[in-house]
Biotite code that builds the C-alpha atoms (Angstrom):
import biotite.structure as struc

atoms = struc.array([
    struc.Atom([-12.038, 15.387, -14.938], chain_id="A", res_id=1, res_name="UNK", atom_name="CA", element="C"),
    struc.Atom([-8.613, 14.356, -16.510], chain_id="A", res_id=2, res_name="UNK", atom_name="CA", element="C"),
    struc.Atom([-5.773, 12.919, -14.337], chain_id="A", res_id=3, res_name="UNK", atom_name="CA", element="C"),
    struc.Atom([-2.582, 14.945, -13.516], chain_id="A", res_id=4, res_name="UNK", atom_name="CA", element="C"),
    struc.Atom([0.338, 14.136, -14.950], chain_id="A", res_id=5, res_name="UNK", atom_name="CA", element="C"),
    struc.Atom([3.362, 13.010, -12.522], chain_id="A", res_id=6, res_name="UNK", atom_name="CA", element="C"),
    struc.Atom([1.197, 10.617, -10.105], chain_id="A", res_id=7, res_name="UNK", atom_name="CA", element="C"),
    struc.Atom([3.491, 8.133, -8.253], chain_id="A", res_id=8, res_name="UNK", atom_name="CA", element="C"),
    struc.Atom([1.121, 6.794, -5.977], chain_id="A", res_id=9, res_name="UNK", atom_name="CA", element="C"),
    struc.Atom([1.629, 4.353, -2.962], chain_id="A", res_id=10, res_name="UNK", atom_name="CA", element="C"),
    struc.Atom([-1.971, 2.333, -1.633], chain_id="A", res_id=11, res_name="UNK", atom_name="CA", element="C"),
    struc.Atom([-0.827, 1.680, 1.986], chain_id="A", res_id=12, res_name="UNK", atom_name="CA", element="C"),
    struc.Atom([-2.270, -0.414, 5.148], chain_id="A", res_id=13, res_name="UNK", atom_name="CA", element="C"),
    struc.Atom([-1.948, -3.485, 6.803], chain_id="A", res_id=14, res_name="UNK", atom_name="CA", element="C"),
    struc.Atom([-2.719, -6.853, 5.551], chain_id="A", res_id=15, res_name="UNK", atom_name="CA", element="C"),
    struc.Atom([-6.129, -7.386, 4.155], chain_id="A", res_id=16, res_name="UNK", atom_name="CA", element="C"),
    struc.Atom([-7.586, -3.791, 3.965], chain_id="A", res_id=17, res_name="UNK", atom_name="CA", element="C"),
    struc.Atom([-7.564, -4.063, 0.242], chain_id="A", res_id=18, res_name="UNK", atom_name="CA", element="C"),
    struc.Atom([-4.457, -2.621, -1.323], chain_id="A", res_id=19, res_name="UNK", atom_name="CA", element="C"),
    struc.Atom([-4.327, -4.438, -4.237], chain_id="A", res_id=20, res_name="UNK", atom_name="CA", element="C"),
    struc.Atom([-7.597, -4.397, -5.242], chain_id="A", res_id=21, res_name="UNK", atom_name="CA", element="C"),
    struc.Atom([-8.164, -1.058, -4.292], chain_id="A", res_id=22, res_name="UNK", atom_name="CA", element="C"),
    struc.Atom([-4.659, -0.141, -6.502], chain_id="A", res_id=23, res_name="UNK", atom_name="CA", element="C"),
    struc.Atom([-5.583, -2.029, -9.509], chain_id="A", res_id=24, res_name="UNK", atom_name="CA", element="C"),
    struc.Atom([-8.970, -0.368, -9.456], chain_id="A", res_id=25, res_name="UNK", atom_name="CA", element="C"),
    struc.Atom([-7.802, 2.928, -8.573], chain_id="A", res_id=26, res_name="UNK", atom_name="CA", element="C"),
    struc.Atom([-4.739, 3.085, -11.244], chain_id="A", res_id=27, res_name="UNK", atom_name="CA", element="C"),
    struc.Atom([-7.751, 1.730, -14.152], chain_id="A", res_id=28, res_name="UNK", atom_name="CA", element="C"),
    struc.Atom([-9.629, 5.203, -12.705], chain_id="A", res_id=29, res_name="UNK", atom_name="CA", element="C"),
    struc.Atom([-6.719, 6.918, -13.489], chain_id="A", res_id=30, res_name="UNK", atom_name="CA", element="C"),
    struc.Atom([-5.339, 5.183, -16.366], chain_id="A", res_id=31, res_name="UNK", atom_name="CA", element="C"),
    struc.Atom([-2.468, 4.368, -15.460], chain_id="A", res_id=32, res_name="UNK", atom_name="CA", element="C"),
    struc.Atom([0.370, 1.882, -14.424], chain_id="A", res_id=33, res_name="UNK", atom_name="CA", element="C"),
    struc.Atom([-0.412, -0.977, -11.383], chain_id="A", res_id=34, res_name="UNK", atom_name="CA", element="C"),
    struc.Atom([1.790, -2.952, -9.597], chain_id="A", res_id=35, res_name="UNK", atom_name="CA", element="C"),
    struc.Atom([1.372, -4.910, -6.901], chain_id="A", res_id=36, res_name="UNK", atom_name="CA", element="C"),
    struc.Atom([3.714, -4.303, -3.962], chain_id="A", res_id=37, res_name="UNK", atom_name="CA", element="C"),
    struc.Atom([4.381, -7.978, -3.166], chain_id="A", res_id=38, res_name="UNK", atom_name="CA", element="C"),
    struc.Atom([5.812, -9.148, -6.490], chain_id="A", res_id=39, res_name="UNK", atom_name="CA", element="C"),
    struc.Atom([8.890, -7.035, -5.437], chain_id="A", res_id=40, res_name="UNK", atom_name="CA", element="C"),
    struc.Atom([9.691, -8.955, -2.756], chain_id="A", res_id=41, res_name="UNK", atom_name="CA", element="C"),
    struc.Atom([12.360, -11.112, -2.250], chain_id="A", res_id=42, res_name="UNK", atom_name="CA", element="C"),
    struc.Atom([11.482, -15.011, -2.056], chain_id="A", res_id=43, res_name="UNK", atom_name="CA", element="C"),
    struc.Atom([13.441, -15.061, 1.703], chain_id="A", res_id=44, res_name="UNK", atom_name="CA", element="C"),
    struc.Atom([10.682, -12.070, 2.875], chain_id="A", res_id=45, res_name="UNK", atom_name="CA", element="C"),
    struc.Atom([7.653, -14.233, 1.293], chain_id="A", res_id=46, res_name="UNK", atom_name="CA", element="C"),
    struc.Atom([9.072, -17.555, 2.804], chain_id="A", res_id=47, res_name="UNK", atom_name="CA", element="C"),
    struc.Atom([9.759, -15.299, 6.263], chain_id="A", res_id=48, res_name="UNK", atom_name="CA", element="C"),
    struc.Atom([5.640, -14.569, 5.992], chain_id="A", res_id=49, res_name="UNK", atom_name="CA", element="C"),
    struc.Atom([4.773, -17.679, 5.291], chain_id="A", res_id=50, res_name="UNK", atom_name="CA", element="C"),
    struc.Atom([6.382, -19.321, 8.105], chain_id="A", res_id=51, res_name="UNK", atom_name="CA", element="C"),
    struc.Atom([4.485, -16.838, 10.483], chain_id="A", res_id=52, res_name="UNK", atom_name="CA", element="C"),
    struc.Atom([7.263, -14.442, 10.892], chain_id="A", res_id=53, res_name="UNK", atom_name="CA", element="C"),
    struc.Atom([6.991, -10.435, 10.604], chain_id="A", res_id=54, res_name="UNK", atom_name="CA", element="C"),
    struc.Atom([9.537, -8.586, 8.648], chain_id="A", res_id=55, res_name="UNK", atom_name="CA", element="C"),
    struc.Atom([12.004, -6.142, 10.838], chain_id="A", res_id=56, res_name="UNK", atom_name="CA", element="C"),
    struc.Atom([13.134, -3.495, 9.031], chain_id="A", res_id=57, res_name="UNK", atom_name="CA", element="C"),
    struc.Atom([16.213, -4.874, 7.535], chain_id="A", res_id=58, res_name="UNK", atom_name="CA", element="C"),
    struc.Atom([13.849, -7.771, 5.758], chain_id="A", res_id=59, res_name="UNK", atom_name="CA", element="C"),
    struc.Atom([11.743, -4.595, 4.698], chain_id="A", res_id=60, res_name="UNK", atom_name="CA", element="C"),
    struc.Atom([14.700, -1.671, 3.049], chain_id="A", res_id=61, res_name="UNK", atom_name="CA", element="C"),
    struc.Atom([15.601, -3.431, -0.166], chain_id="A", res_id=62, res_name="UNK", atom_name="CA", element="C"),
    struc.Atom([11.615, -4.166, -1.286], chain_id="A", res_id=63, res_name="UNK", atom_name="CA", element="C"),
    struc.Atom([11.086, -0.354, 0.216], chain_id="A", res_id=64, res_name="UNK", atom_name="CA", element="C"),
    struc.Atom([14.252, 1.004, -2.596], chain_id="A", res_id=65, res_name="UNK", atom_name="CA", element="C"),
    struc.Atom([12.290, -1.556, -4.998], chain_id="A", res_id=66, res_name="UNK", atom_name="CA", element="C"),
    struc.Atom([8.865, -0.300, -4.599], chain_id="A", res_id=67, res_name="UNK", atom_name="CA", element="C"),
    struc.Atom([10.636, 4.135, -4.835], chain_id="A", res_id=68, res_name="UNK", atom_name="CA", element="C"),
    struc.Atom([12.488, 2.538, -7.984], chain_id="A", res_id=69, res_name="UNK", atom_name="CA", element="C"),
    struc.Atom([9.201, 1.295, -9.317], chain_id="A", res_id=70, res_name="UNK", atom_name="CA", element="C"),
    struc.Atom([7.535, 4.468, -8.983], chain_id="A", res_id=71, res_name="UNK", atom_name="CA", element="C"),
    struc.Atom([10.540, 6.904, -10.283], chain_id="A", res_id=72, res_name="UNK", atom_name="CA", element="C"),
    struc.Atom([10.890, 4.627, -13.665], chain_id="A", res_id=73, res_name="UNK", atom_name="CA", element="C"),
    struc.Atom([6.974, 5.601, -14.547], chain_id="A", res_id=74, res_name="UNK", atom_name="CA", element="C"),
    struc.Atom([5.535, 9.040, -15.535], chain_id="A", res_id=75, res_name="UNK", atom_name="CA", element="C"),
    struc.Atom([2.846, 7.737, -13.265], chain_id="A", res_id=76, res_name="UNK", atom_name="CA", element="C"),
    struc.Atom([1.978, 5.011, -11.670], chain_id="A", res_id=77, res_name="UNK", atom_name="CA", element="C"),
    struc.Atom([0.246, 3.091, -8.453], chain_id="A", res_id=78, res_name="UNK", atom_name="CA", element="C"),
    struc.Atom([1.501, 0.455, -6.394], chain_id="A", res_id=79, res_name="UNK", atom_name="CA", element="C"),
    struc.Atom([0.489, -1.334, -3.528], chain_id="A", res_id=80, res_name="UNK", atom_name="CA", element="C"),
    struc.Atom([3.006, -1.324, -0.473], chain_id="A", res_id=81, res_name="UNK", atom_name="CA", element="C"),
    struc.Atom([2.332, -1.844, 3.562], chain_id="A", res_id=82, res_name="UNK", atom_name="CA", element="C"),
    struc.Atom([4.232, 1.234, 3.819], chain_id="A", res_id=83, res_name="UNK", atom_name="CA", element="C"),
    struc.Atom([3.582, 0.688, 7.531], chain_id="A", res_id=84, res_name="UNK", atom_name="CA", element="C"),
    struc.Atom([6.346, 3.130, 8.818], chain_id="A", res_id=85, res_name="UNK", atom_name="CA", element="C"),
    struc.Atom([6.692, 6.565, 8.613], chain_id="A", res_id=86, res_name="UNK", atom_name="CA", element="C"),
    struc.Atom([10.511, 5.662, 8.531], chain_id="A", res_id=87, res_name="UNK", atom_name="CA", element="C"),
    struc.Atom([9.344, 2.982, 5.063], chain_id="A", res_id=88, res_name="UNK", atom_name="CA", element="C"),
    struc.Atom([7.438, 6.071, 3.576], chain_id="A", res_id=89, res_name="UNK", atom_name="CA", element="C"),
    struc.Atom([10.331, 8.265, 3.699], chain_id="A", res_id=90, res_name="UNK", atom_name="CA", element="C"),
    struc.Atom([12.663, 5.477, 2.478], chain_id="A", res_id=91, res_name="UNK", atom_name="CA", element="C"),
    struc.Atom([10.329, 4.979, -0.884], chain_id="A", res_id=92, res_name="UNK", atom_name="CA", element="C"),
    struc.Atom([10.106, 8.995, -1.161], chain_id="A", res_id=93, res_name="UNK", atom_name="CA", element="C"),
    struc.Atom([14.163, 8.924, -1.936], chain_id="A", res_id=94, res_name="UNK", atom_name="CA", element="C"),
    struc.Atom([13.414, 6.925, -4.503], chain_id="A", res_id=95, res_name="UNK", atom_name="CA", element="C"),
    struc.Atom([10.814, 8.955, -5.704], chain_id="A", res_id=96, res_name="UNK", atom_name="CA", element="C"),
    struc.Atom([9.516, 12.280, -3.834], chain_id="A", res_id=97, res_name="UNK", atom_name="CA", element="C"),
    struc.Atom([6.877, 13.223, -5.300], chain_id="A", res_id=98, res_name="UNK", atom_name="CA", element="C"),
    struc.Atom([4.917, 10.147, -3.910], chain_id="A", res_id=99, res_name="UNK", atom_name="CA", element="C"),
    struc.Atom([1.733, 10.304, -2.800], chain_id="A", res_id=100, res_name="UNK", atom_name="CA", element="C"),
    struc.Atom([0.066, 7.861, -0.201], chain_id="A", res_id=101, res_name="UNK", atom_name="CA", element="C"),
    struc.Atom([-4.036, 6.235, -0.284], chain_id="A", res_id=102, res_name="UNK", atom_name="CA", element="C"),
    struc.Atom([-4.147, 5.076, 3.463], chain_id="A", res_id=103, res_name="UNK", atom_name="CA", element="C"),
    struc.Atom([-6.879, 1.968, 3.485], chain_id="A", res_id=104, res_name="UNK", atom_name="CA", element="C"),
    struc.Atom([-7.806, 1.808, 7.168], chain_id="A", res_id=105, res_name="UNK", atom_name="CA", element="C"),
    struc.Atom([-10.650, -0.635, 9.184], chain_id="A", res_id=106, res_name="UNK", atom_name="CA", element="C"),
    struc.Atom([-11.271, -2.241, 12.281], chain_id="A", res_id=107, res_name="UNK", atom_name="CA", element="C"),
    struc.Atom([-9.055, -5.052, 13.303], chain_id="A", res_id=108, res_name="UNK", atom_name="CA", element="C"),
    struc.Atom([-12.118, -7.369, 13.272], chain_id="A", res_id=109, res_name="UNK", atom_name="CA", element="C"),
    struc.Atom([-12.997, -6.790, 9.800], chain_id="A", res_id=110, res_name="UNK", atom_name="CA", element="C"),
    struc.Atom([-9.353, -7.033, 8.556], chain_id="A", res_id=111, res_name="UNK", atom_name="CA", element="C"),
    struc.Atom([-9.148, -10.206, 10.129], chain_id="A", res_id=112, res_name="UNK", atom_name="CA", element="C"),
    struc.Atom([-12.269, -11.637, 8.880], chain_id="A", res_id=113, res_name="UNK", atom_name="CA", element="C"),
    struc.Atom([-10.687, -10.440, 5.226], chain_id="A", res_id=114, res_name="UNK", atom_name="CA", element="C"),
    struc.Atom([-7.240, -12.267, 5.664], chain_id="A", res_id=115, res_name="UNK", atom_name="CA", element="C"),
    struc.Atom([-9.005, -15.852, 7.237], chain_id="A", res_id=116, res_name="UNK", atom_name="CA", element="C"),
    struc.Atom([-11.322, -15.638, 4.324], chain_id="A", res_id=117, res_name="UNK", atom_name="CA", element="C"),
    struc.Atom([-8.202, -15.548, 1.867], chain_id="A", res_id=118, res_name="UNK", atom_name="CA", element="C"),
    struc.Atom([-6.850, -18.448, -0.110], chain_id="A", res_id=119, res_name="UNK", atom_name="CA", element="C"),
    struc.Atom([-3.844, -18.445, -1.502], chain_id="A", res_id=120, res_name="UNK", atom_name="CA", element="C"),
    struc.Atom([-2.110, -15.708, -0.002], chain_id="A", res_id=121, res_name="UNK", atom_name="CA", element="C"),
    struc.Atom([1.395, -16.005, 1.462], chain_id="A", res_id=122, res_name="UNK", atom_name="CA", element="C"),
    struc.Atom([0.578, -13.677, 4.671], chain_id="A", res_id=123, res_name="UNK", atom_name="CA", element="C"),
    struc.Atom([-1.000, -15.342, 7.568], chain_id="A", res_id=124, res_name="UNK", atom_name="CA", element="C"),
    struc.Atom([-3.862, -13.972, 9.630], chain_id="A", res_id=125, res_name="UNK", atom_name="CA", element="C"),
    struc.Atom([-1.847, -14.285, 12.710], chain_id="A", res_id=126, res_name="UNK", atom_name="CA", element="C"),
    struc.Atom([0.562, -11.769, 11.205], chain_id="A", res_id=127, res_name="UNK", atom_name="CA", element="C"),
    struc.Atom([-2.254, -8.729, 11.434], chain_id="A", res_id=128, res_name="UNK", atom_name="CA", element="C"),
    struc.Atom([-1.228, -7.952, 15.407], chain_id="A", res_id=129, res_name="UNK", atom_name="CA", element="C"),
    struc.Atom([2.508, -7.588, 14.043], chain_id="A", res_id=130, res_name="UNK", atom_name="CA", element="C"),
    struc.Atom([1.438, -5.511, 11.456], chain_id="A", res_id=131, res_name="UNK", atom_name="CA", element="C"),
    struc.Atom([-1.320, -2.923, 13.824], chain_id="A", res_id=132, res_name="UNK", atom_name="CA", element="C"),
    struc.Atom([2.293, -2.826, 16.149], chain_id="A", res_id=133, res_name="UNK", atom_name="CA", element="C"),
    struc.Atom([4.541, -1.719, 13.411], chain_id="A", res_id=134, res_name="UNK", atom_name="CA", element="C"),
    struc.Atom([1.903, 0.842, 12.027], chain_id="A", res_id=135, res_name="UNK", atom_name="CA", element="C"),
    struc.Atom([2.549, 4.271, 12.118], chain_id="A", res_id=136, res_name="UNK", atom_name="CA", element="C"),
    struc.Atom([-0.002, 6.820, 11.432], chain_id="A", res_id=137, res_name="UNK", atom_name="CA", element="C"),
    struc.Atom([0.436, 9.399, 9.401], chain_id="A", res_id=138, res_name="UNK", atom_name="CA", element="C"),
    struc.Atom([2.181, 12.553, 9.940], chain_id="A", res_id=139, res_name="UNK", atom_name="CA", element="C"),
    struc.Atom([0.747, 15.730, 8.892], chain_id="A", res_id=140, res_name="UNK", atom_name="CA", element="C"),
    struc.Atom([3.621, 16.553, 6.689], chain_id="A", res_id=141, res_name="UNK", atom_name="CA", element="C"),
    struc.Atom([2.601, 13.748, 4.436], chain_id="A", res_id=142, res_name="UNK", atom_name="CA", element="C"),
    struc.Atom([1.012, 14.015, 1.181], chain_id="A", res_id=143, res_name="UNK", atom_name="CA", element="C"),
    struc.Atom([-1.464, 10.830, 2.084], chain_id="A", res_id=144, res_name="UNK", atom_name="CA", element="C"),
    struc.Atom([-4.774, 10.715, 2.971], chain_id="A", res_id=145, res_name="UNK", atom_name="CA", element="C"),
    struc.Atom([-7.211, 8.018, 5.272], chain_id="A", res_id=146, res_name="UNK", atom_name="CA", element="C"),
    struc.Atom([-9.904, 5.865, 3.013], chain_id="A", res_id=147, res_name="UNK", atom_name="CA", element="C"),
    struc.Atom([-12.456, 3.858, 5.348], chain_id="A", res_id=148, res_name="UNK", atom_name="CA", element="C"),
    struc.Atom([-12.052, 0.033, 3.837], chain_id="A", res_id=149, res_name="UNK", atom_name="CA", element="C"),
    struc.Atom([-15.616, 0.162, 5.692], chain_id="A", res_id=150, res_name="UNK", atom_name="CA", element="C"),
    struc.Atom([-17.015, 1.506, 2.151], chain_id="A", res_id=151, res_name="UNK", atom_name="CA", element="C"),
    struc.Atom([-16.953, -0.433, -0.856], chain_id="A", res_id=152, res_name="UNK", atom_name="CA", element="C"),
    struc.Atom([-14.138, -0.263, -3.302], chain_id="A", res_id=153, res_name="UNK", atom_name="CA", element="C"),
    struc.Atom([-16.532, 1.296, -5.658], chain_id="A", res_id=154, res_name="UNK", atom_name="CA", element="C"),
    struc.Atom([-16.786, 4.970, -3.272], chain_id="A", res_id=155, res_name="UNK", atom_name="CA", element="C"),
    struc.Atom([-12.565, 4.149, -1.823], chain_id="A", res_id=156, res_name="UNK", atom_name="CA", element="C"),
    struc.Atom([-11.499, 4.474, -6.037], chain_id="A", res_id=157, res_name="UNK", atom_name="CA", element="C"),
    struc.Atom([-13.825, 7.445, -6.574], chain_id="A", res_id=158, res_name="UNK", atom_name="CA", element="C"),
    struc.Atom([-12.740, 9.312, -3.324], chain_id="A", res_id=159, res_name="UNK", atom_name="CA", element="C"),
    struc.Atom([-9.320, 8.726, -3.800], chain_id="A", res_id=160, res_name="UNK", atom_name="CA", element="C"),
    struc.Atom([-9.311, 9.786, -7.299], chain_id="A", res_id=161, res_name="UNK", atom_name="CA", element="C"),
    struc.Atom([-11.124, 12.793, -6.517], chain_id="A", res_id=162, res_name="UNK", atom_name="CA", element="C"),
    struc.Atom([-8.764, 13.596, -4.337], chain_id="A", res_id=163, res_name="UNK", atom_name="CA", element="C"),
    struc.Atom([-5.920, 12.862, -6.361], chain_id="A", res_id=164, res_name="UNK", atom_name="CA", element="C"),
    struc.Atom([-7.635, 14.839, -9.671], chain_id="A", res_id=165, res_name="UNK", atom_name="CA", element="C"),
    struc.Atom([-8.201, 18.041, -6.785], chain_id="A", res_id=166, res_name="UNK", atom_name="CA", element="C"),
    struc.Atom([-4.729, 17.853, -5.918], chain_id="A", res_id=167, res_name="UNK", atom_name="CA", element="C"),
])
């Protein structure tokens, strides 16, 4: 099945449920742009996670105008992006409306297991209670649909873009 023209699509969650893998997979589905959420932000946010520290809101609004921007400059494209907020969602849709949101969702045990098992990665595991506080499902006047990280990447990328090519 071919892929619409126009996709500007966000791969949400918390820490460790896969967005960027799931985004780089999904956008090679598609065939189309990836970018990975994080290498928008500002070196103050990434040394703010390092240090152990959630982002408030104010840390978040420029990288949210950054990752809208992103997304408005392609004819299509994924990126990965928390997008935690319903308030961060709407924020990257006046960049670009027409986005589109991939919700990866698990168990807090199995998203912890993920981030411990990490190397290299900037966010700490003791960061995943900030981020299940700040999460806001979403709303049903949101484009966006839920993906089980429970299933491998393999079925998330072909349900997603099934649902994407159906849309």
């Amino acid at each position: 099945m071919a892929t619409p023209e126009g996709l500007h699509i966000v791969v949400m969650g918390v820490s460790g449920c896969g967005k960027s893998t799931v985004g780089d997979t999904l956008a090679a589905e598609l065939g189309i742009d990836y970018k990975d959420g994080d290498e928008l932000h500002p070196q103050q946010n990434i040394d703010k996670m390092a240090s152990g520290q959630a982002l408030d809101d104010d840390d978040r609004a420029w990288w949210l105008v950054q990752v809208g921007k992103w997304l408005r400059t392609r004819d299509n494209g994924v990126i990965a992006c928390s997008a935690l907020k319903r308030s961060y969602r709407d924020l990257i849709r006046t960049k670009c409306p027409e986005t589109i949101f991939v919700h990866l969702q698990g168990s807090y045990d199995l998203l912890l297991s993920r981030m411990k098992a990490r190397e290299d990665h900037f966010m700490p595991s003791t960061l995943l209670d900030s981020q299940f506080a700040t999460l806001e499902p979403l709303e049903d006047d949101e484009d966006a649909k839920v993906f089980d990280i429970a299933n491998s990447i393999e079925q998330i990328v072909a349900d997603a873009a099934e649902w994407i090519r159906t849309k």
